[in-house]
CHARMM internal coordinates of N, CA and C (Angstrom, degrees):
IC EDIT
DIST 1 N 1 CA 1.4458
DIST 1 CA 1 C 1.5327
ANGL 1 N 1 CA 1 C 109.03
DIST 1 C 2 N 1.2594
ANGL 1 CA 1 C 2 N 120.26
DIHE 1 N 1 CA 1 C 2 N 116.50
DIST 2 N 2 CA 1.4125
ANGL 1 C 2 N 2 CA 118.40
DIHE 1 CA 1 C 2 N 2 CA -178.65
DIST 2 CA 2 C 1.8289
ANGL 2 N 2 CA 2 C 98.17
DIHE 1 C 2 N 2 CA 2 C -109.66
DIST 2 C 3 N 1.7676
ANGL 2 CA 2 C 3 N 113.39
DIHE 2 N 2 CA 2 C 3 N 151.65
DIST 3 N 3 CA 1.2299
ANGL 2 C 3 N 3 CA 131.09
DIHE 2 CA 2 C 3 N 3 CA -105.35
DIST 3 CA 3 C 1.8209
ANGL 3 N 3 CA 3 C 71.24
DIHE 2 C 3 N 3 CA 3 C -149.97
DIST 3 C 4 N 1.4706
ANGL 3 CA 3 C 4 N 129.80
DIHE 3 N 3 CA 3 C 4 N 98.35
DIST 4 N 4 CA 1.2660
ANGL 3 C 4 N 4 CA 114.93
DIHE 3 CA 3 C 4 N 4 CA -176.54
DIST 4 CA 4 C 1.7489
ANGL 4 N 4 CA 4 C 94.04
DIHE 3 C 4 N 4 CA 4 C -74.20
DIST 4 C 5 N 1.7074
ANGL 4 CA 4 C 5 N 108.85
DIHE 4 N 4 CA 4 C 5 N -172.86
DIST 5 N 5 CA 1.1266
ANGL 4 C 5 N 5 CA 105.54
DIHE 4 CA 4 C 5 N 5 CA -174.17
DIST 5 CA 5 C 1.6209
ANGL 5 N 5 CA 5 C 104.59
DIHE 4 C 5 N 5 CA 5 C -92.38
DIST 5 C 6 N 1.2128
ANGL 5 CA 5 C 6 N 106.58
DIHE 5 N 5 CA 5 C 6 N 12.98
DIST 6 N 6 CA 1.8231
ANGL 5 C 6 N 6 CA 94.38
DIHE 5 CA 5 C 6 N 6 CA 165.53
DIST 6 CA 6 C 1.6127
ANGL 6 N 6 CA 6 C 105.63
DIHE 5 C 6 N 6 CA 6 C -100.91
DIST 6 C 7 N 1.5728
ANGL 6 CA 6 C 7 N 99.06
DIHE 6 N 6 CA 6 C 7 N -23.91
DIST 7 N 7 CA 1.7489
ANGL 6 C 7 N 7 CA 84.67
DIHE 6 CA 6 C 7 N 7 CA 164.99
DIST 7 CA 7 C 1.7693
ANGL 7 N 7 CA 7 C 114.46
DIHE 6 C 7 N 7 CA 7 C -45.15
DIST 7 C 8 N 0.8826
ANGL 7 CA 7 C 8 N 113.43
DIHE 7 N 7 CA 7 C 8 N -39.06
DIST 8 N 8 CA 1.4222
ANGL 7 C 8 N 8 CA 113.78
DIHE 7 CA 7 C 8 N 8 CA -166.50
DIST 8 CA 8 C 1.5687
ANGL 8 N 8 CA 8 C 112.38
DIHE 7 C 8 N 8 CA 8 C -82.93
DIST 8 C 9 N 0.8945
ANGL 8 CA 8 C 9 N 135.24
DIHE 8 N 8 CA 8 C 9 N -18.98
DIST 9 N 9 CA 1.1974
ANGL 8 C 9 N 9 CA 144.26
DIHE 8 CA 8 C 9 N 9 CA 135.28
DIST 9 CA 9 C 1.1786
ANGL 9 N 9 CA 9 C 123.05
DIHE 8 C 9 N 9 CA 9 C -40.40
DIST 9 C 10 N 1.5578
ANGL 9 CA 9 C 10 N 132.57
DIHE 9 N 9 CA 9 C 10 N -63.80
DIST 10 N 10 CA 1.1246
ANGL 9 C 10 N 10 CA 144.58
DIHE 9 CA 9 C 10 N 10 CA 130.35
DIST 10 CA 10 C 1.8823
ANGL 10 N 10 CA 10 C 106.28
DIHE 9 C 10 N 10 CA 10 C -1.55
DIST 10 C 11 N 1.0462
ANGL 10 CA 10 C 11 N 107.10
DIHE 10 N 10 CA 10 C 11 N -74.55
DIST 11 N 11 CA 1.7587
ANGL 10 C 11 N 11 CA 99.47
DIHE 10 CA 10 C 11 N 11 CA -159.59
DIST 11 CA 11 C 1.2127
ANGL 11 N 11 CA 11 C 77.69
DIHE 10 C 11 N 11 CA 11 C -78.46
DIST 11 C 12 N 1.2847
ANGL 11 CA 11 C 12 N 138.21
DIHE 11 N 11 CA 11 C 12 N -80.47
DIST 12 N 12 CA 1.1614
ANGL 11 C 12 N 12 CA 118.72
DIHE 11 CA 11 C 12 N 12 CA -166.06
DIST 12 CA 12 C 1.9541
ANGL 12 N 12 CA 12 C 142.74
DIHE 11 C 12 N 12 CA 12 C -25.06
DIST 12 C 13 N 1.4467
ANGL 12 CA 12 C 13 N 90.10
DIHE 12 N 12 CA 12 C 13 N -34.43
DIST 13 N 13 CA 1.5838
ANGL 12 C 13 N 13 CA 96.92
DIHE 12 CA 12 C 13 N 13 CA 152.54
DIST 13 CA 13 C 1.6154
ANGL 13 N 13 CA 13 C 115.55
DIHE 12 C 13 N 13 CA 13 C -75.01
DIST 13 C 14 N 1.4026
ANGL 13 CA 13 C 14 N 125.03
DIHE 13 N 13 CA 13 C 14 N -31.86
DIST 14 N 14 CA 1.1508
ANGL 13 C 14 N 14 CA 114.89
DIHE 13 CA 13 C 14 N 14 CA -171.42
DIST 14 CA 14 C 1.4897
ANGL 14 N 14 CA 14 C 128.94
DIHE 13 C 14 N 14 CA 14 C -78.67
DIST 14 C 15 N 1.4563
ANGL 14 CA 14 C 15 N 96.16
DIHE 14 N 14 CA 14 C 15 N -29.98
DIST 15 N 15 CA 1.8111
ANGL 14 C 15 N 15 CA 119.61
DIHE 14 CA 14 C 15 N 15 CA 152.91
DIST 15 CA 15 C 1.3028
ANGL 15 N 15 CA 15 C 123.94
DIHE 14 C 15 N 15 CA 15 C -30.94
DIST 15 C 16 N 2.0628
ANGL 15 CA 15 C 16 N 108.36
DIHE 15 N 15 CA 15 C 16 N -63.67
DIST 16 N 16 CA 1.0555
ANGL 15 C 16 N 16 CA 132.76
DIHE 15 CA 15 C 16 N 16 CA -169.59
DIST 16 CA 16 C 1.6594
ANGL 16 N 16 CA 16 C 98.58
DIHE 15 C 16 N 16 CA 16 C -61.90
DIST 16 C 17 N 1.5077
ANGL 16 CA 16 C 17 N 109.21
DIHE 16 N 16 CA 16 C 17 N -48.94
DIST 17 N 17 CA 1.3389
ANGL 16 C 17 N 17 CA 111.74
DIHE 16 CA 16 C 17 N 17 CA -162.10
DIST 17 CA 17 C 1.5110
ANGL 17 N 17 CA 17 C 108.41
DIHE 16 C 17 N 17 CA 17 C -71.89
DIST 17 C 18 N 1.1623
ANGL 17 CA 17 C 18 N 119.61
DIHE 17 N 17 CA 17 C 18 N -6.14
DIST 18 N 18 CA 1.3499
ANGL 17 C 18 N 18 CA 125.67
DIHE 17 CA 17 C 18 N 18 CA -173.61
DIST 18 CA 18 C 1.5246
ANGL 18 N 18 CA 18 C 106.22
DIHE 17 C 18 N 18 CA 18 C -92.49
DIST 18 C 19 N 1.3207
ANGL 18 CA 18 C 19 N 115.51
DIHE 18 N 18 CA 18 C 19 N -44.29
DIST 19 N 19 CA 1.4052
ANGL 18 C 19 N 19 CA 126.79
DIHE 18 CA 18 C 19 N 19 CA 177.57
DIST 19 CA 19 C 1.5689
ANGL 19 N 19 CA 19 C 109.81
DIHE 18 C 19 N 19 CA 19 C -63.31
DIST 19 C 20 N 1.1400
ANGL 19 CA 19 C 20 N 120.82
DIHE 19 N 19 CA 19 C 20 N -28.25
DIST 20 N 20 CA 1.7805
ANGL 19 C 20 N 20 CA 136.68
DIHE 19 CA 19 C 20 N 20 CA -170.26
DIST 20 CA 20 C 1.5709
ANGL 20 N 20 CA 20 C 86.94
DIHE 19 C 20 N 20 CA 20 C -86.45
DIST 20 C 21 N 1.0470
ANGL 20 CA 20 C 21 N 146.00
DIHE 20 N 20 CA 20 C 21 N -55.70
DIST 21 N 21 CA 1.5957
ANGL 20 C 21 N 21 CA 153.33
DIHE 20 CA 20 C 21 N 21 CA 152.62
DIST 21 CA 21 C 1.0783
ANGL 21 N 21 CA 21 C 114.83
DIHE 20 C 21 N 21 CA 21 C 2.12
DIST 21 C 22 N 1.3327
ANGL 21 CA 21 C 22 N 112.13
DIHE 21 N 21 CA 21 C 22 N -95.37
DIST 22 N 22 CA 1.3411
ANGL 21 C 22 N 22 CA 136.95
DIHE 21 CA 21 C 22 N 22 CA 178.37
DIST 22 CA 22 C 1.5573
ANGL 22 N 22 CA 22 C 115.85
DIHE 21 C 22 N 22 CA 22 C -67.81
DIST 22 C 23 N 0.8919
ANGL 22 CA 22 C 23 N 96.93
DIHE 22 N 22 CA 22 C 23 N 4.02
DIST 23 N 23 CA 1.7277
ANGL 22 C 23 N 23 CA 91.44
DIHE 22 CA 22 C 23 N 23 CA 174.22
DIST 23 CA 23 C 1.5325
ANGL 23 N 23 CA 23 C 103.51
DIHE 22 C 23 N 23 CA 23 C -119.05
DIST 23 C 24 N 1.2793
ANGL 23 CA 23 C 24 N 136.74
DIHE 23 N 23 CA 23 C 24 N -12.27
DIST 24 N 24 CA 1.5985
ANGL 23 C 24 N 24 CA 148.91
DIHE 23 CA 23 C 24 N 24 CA 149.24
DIST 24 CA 24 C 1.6621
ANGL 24 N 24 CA 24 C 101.15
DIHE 23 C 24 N 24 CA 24 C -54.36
DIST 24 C 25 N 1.7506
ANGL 24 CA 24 C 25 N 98.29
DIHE 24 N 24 CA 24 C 25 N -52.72
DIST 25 N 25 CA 1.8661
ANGL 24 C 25 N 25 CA 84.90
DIHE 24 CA 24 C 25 N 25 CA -166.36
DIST 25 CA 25 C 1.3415
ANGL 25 N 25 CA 25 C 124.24
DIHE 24 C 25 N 25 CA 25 C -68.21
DIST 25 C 26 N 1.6337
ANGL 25 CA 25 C 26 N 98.16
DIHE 25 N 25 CA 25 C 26 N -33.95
DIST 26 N 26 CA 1.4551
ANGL 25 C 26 N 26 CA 102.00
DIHE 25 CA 25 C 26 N 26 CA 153.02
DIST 26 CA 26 C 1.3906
ANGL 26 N 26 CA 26 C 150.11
DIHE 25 C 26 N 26 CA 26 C -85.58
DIST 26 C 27 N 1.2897
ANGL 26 CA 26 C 27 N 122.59
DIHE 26 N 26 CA 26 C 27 N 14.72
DIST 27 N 27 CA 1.6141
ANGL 26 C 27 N 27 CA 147.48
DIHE 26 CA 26 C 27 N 27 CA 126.63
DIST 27 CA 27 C 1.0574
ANGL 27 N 27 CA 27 C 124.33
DIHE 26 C 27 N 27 CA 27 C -56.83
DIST 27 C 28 N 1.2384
ANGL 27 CA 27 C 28 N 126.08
DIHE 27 N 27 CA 27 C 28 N -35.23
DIST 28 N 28 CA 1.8035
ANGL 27 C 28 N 28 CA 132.26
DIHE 27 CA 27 C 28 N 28 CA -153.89
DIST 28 CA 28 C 0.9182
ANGL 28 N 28 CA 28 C 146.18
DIHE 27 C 28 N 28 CA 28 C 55.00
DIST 28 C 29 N 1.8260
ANGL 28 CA 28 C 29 N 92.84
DIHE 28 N 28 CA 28 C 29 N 15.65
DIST 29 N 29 CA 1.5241
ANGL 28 C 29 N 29 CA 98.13
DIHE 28 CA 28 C 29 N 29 CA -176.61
DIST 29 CA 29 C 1.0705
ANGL 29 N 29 CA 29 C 106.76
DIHE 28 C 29 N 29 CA 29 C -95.44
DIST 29 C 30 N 1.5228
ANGL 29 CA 29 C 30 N 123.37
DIHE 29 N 29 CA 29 C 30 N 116.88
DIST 30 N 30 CA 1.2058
ANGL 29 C 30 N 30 CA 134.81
DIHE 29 CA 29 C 30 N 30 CA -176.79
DIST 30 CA 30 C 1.9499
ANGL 30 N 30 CA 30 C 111.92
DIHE 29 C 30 N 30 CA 30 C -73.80
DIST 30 C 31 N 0.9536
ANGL 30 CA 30 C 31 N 93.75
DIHE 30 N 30 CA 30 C 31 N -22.58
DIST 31 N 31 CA 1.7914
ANGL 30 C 31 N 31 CA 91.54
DIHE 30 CA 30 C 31 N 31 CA -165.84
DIST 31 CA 31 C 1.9438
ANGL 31 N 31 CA 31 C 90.33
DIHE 30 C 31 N 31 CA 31 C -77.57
DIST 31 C 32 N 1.1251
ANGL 31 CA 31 C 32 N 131.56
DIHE 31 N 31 CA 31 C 32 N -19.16
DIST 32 N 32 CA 1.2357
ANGL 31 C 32 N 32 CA 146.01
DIHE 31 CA 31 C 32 N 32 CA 169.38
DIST 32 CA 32 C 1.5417
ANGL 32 N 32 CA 32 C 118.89
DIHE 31 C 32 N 32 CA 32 C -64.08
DIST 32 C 33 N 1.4111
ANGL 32 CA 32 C 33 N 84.98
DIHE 32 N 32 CA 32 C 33 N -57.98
DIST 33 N 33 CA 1.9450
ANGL 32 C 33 N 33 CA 93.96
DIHE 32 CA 32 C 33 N 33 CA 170.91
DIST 33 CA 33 C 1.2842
ANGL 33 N 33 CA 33 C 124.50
DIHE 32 C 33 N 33 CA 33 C -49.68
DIST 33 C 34 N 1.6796
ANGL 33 CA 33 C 34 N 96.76
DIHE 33 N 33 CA 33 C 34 N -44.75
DIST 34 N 34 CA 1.7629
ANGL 33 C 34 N 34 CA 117.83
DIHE 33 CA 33 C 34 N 34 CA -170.05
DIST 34 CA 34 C 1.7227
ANGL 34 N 34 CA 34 C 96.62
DIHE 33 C 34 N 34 CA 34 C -78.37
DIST 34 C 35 N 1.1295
ANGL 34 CA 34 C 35 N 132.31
DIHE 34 N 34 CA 34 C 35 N -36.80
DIST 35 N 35 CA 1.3111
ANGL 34 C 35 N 35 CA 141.18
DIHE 34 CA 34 C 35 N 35 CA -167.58
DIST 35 CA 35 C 1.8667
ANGL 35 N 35 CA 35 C 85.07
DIHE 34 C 35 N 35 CA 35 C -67.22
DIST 35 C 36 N 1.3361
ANGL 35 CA 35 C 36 N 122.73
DIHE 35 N 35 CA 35 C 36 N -51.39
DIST 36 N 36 CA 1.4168
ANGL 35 C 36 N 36 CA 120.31
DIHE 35 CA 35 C 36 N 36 CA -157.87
DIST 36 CA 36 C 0.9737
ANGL 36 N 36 CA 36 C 105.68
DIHE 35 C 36 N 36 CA 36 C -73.67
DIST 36 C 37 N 1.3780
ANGL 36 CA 36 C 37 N 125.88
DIHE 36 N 36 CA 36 C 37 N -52.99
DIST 37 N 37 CA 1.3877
ANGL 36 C 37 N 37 CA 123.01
DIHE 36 CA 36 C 37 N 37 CA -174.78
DIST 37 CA 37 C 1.3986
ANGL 37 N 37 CA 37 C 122.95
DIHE 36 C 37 N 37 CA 37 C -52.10
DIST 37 C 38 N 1.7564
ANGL 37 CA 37 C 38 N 112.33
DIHE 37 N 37 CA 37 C 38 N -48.55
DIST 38 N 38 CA 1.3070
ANGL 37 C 38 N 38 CA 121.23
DIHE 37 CA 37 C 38 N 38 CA 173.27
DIST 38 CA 38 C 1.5451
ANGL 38 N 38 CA 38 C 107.37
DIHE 37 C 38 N 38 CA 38 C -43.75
DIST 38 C 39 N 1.0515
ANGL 38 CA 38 C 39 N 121.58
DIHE 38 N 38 CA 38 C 39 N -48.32
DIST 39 N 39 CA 2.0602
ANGL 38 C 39 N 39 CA 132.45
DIHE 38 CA 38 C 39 N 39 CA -166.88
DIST 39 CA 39 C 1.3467
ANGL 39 N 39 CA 39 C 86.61
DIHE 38 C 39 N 39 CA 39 C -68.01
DIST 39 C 40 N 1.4541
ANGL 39 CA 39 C 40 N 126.13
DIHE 39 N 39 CA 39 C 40 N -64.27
DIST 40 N 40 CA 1.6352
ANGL 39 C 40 N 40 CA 116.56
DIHE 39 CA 39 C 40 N 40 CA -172.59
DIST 40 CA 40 C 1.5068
ANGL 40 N 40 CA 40 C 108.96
DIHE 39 C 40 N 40 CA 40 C -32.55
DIST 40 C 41 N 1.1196
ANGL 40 CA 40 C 41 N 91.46
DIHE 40 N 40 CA 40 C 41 N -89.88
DIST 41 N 41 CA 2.0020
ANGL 40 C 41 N 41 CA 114.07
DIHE 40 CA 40 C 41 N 41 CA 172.95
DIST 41 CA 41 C 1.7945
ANGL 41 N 41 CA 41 C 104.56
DIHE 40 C 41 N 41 CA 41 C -17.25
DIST 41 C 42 N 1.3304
ANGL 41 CA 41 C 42 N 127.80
DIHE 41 N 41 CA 41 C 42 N -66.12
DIST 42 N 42 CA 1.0942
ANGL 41 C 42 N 42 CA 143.33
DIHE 41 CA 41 C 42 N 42 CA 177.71
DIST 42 CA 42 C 1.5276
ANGL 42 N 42 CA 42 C 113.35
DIHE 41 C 42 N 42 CA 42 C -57.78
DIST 42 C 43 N 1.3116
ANGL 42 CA 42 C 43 N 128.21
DIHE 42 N 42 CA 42 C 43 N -20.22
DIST 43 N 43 CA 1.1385
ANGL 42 C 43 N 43 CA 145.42
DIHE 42 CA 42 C 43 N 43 CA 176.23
DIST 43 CA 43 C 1.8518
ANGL 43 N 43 CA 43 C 122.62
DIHE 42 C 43 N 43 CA 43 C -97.50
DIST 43 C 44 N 1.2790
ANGL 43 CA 43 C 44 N 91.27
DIHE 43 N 43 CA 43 C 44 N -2.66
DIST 44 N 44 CA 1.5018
ANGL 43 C 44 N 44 CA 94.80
DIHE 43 CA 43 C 44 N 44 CA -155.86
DIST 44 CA 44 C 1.4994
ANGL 44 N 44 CA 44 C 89.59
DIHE 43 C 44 N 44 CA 44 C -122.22
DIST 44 C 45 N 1.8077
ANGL 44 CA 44 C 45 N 116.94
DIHE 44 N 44 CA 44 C 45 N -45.92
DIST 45 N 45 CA 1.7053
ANGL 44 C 45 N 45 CA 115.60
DIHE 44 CA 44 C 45 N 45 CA 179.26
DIST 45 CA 45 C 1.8451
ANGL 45 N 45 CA 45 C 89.62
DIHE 44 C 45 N 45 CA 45 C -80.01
DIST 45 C 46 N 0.9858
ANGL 45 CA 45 C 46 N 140.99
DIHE 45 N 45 CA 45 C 46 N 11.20
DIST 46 N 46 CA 1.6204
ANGL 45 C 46 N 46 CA 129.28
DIHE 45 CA 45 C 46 N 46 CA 168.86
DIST 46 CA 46 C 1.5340
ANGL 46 N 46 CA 46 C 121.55
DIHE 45 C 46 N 46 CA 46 C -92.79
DIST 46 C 47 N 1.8225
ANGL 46 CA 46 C 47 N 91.78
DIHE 46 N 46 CA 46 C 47 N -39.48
DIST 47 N 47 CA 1.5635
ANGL 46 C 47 N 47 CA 102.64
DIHE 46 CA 46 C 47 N 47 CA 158.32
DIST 47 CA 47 C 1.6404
ANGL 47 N 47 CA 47 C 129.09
DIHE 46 C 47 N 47 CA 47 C -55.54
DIST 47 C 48 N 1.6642
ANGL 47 CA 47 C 48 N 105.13
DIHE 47 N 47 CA 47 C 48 N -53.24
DIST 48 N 48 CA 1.4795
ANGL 47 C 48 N 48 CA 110.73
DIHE 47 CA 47 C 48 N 48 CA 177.35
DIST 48 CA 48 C 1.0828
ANGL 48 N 48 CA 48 C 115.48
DIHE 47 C 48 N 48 CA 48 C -61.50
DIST 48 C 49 N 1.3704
ANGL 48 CA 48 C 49 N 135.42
DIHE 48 N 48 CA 48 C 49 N -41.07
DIST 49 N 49 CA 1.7409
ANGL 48 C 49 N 49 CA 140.56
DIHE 48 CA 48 C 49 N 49 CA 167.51
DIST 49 CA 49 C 1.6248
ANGL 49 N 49 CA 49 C 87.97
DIHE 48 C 49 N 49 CA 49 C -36.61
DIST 49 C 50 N 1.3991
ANGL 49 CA 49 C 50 N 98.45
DIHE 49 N 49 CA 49 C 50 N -90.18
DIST 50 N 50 CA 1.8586
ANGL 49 C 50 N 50 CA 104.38
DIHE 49 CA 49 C 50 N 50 CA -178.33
DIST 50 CA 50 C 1.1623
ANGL 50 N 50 CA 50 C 106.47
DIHE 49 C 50 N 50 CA 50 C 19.60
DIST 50 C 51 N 1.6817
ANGL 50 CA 50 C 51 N 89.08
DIHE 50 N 50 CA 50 C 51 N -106.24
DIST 51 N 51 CA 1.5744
ANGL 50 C 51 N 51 CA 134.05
DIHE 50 CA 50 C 51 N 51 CA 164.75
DIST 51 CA 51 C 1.6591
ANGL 51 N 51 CA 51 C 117.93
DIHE 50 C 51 N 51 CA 51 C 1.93
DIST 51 C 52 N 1.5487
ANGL 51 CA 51 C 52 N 111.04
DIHE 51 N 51 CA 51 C 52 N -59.98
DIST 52 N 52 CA 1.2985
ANGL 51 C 52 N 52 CA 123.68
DIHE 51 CA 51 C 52 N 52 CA -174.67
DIST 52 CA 52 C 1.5585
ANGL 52 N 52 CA 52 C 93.11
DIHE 51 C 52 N 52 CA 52 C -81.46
END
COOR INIT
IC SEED 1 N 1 CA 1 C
IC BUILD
C-alpha cells in the first residue's frame, strides 16, 4: 500500500490531534478538548476531500 504524500499529512494531523487530546483530558479544560476535537474532525474530512 503506498501512502501519497498527503497521506502523511493526514497522520500527521491525526498524531498532532491526538497529542492536543490527551493533554485537554488531562488539564480539564474541556472548552480545549471540544476546540480539539472539532479541528481533528475538520482536519481529517479536509484531508479525505484532498485525497479524492
Amino acid at each position: 500500500m503506498r501512502i501519497l504524500p498527503m497521506g502523511y499529512l493526514t497522520l500527521a494531523l491525526l498524531c498532532g490531534e491526538l497529542v492536543c487530546v490527551i493533554v485537554g483530558a488531562f488539564t480539564g479544560i474541556f472548552f480545549v478538548l471540544i476546540v480539539d476535537i472539532a479541528a481533528g474532525v475538520g482536519s481529517v474530512v479536509a484531508a479525505m476531500r484532498w485525497e479524492d
